[in-house]
C-alpha positions, 0 to 999 in steps of 0.5 A: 525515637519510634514510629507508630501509625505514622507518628514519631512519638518523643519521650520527654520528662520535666519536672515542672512547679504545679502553679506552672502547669496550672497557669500555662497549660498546653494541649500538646503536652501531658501533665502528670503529679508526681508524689512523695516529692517534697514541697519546692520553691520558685526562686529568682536568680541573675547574675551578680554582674547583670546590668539589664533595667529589664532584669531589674525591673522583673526583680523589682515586680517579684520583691513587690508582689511578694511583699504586699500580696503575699497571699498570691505566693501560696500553693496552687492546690 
């Protein structure tokens, strides 16, 4: 970590889905593309034991919104 005018400047990457840094943009961090990657997909996964009515409930909303609007499942461009 290195210092510069004062500044520590921290060197992090993520790899993040381009409909997450569409929709949650921060001021704080940098967004850049990164090409000649292949097409990802956004998955919902919990635990085969889980017993949460919020899990459950989440999961529901997803299966829903992807079942009869499947037009909000598209690629952010």
């Amino acid at each position: 970590m290195g210092h510069r005018d004062g500044a520590e400047h921290v060197g992090l990457v993520d790899l993040l889905s381009r409909s997450t840094t569409k929709r949650h943009q921060r001021p704080d961090i940098a967004y850049r593309p990164v090409a000649g990657l292949s097409p990802s997909a956004v998955m919902v996964a919990w635990p085969e034991t889980s017993r949460s009515a919020a899990v459950a409930a989440f999961v529901q909303a997803a299966h829903d919104v992807a079942t009869h609007h499947p037009d909000y499942m598209t690629t952010l461009a």
